[in-house]
VMD Tcl script that draws the C-alpha trace (Angstrom):
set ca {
  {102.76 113.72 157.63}
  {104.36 116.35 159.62}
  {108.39 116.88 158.82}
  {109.90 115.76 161.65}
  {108.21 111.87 160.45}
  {109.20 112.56 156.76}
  {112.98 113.20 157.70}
  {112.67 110.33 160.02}
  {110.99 107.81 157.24}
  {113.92 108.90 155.03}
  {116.68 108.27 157.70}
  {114.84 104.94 158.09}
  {115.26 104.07 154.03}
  {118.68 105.27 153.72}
  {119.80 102.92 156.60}
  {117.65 100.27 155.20}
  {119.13 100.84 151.83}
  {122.87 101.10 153.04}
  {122.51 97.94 155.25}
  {121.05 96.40 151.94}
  {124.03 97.49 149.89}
  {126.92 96.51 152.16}
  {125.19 92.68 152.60}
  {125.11 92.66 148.76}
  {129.13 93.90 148.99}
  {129.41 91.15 151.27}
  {127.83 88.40 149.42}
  {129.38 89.37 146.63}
  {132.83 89.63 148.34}
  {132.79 85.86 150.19}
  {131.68 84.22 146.71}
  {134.87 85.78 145.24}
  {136.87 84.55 148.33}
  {134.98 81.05 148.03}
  {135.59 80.90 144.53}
  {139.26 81.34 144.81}
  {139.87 79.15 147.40}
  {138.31 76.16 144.89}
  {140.79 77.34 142.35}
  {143.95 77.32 144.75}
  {142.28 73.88 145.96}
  {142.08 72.52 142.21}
  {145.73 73.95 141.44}
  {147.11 72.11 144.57}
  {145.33 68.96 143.37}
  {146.50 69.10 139.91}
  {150.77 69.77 141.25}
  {149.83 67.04 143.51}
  {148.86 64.68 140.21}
  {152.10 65.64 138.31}
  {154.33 65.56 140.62}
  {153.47 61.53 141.45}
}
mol new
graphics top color blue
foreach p $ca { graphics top sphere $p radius 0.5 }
foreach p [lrange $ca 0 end-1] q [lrange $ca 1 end] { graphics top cylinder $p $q radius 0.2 }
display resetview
């Protein structure tokens, strides 16, 4: 391949491979956000029980 496709092909993996790594940042990121909304949720619920 000549070098003008190489440097292309790589430009093509590191964008593919940043993309890749900022949806796994992502993911990661709303699981934390979902997972302390259900423990604000389950602290809410249990004030709610005590305080009846």
């Amino acid at each position: 391949m000549s070098d003008k496709t190489d440097k292309a092909l790589q430009r093509v993996r590191d964008t593919f491979d940043t993309a890749t790594e900022e949806a796994e940042q992502l993911s990661e990121s709303a699981k934390q956000d979902v997972t302390e909304a259900i423990d604000d949720l389950e602290a809410r619920i249990e004030d709610l029980r005590n305080s009846s």
